[in-house]
C-alpha positions in Angstrom: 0.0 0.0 0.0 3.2 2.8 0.8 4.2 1.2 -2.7 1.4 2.4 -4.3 1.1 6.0 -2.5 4.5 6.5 -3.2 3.9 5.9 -7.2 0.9 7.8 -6.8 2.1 10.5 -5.2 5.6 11.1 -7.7 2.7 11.1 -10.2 1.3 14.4 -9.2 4.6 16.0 -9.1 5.2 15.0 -12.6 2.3 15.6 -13.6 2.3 19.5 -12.3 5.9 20.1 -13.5 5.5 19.0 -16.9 2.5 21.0 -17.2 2.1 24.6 -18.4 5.2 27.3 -20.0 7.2 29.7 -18.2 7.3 33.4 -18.9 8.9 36.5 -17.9 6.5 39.2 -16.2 7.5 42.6 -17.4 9.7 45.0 -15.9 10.5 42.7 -12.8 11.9 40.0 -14.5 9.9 37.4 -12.2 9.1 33.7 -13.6 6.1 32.6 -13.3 4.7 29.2 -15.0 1.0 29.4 -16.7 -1.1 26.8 -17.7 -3.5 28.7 -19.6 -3.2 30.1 -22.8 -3.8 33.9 -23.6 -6.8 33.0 -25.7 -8.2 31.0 -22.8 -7.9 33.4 -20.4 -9.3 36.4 -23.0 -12.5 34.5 -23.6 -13.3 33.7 -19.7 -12.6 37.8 -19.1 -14.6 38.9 -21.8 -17.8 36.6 -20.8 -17.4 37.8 -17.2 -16.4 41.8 -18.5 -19.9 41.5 -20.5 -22.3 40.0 -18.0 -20.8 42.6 -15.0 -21.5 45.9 -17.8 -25.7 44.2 -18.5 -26.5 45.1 -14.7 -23.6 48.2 -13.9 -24.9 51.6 -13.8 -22.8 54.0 -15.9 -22.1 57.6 -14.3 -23.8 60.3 -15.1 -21.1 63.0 -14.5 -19.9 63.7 -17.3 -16.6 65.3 -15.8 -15.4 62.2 -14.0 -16.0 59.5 -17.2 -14.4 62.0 -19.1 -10.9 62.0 -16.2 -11.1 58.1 -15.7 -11.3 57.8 -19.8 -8.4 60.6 -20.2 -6.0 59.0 -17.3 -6.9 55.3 -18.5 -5.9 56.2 -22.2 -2.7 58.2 -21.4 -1.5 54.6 -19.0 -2.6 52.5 -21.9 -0.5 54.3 -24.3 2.2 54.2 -22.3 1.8 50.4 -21.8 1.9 49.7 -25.8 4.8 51.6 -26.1 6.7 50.1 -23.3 6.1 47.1 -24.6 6.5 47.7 -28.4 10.0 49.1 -27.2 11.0 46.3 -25.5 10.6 43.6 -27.9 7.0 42.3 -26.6 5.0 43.7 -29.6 3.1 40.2 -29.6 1.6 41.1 -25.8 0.0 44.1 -27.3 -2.6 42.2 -29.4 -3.9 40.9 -25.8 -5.1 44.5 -24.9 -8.7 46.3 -26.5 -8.7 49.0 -23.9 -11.7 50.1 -22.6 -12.4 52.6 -19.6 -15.5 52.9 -17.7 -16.9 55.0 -14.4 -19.7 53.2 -13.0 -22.3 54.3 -9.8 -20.7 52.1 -6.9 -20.1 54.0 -3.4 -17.1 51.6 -3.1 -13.7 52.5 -2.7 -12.7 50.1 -5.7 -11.4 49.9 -9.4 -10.0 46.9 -11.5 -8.9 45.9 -14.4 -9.9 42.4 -16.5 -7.6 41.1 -18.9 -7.5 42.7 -22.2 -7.9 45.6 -20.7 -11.3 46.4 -19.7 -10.9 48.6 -17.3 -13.9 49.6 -14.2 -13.5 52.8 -12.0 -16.4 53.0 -9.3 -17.1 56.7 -8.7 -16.3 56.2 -4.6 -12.9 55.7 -5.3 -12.6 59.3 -6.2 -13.7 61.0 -3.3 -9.9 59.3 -2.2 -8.0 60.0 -5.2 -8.9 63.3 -5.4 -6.7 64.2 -8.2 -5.8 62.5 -12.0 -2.7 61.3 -10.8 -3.2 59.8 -7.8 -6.2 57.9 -10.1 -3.0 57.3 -12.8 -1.5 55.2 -9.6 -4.4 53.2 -9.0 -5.1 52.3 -12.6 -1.2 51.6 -13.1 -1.7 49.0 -10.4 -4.8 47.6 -11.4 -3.3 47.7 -15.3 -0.1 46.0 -14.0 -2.0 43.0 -12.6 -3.7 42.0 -16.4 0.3 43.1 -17.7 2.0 40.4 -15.5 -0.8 38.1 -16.0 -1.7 37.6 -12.4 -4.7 36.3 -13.1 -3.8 33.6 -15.4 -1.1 32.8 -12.4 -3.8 32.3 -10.0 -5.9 30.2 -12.4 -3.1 27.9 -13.0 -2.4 28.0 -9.4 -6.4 26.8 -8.5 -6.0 23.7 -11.9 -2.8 22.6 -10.4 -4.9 22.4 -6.9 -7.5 20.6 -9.1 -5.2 18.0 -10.5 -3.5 17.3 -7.2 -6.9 16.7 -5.3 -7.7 14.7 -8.5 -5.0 12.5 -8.2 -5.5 13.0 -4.7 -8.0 11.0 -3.9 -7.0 8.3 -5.5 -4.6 8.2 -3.2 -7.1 8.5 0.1 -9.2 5.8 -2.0 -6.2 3.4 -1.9 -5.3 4.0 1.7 -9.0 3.6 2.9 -10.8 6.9 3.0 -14.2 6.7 3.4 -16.1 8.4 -0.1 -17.4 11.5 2.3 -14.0 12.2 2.9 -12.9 12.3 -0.8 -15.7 14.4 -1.9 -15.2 17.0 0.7 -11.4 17.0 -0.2 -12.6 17.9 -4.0 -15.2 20.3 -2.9 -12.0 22.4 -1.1 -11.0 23.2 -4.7 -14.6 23.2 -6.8 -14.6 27.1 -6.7 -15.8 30.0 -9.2 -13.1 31.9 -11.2 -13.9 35.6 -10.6 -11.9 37.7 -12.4 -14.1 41.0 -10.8 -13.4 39.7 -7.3 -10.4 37.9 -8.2 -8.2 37.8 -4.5 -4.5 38.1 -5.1 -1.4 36.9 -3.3 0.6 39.4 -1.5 3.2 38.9 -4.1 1.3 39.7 -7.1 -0.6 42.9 -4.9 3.4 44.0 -4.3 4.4 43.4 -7.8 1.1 45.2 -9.2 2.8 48.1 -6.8 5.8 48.0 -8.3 5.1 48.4 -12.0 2.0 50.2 -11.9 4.4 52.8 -10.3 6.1 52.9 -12.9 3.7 52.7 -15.9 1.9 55.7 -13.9 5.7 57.6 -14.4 5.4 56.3 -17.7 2.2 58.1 -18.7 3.5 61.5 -17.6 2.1 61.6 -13.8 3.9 62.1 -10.7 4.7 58.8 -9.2 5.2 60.7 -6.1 1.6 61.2 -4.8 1.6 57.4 -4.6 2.9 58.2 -1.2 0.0 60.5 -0.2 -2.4 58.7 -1.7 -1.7 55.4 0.3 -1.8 57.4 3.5 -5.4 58.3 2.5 -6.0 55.2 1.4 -5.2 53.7 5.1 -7.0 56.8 7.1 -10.0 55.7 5.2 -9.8 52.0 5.2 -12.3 50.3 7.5 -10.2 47.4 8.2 -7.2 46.5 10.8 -6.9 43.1 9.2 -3.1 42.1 10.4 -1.3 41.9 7.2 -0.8 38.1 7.5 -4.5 37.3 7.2 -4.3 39.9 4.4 -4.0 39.1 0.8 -2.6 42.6 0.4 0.1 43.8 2.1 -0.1 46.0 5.3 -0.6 49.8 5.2 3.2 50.2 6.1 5.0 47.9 4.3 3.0 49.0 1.0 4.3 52.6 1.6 8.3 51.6 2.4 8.0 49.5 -0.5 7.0 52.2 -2.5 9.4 55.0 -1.2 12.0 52.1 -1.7 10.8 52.1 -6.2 10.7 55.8 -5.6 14.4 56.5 -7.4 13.5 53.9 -10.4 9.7 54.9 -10.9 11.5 59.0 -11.2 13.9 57.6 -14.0 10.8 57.0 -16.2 9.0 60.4 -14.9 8.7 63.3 -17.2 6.6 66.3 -16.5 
């Protein structure tokens, strides 16, 4: 019976290492392995992009949609050319850019793969000013850029497969069938790409270049600084930053003041 978990077992590894191709994220230079394809990931984010617009309430100020649309674009442009310039022209066919402001009281924004791009108008309120907005869409740009959320797809399918596998495993050392199916059920979730919960990794990474691509488009990466600090007055929560899928109020601000001197290089008023 150890005979047989053991086989099992090496399976799964082989099974997820083979799987899926590596790619560099932008900028960082980070590996990260995917097991979805572009095209896969495009179609799921478009369904989900067109279902969320049937039911959203567009704003009515005409001011605002006309900011979010003016700050989006600038980022956008400077997202094509970064990566025209840097030999990634094919990544730029992944991107139909699209920027709307939408009647939500919450503090919120994000950005679906291939670019669709939601700004609810209580974010604002916060922002207060087109560049601190340019920071926010930078990071919520930067997370379809480094394809986080393919990463956290592939993440949840190699979960599937091992829980698969898995439970042939707890079939051959006795579990009962309960047992099994509640192991599977751990995994059976929805793929949001809306409410899509990153790691603190890909939240600090998003940081990082969305800094940057804010620089990029001609805004001050400085009021990132300011604009944190509001963003932490007004938050609600005191989640401790290791229950946190973000990272903590702090260490998001010292990070930032640490990619201060790089995001400047690409800065130009």
């Amino acid at each position: 019976m150890k005979s047989l978990k053991t086989i099992l077992l090496t399976l799964v590894t082989a099974v997820l290492v083979s799987c899926g191709t590596t790619s560099t994220v932008p900028l960082t230079g980070r590996k990260q392995t995917l097991m979805v394809s572009d095209g896969e990931v495009l179609t799921l984010a478009s369904q989900q992009y067109q279902e969320f617009m049937k039911s959203a309430k567009i704003s009515t100020n005409a001011t605002n949609t006309a900011m979010v649309k003016r700050v989006g674009q600038k980022l956008a442009t400077a997202v094509n050319n970064y990566l025209n310039n840097n030999g990634l022209s094919a990544e730029v066919k992944n991107f139909s850019w699209e920027f709307n402001l939408v009647q939500d009281k919450q503090v919120n924004a994000w950005c679906m793969p291939g670019g669709k791009i939601v700004v609810y108008e209580g974010l604002l309120p916060v922002t207060q000013d087109e560049a601190s907005l340019a920071i926010v869409l930078g990071h919520e740009i930067a997370h379809a850029v480094a394809k986080h959320s393919a990463e956290q797809l592939s993440t949840q399918m190699k979960q599937q497969y091992g829980v698969q596998i898995g439970s042939v495993v707890a079939g051959a050392l006795g579990m009962g069938q309960n047992t099994q199916s509640i192991v599977q059920a751990i995994v059976a979730q929805g793929f949001n790409f809306k409410n899509l919960s990153y790691s603190r990794e890909h939240e600090s990474e998003a940081d990082h270049m969305g800094l940057i691509f804010a620089a990029m488009a001609g805004y001050d990466p400085q009021v990132a600084i300011t604009f944190w600090q509001r963003m932490a007055a007004a938050s609600t929560s005191q989640t401790a930053e290791f229950l946190s899928d973000h990272p903590s109020d702090a260490k998001r601000i010292k990070q930032i003041q640490g990619w201060m001197p790089e995001a400047l290089k690409y800065y130009k008023k």
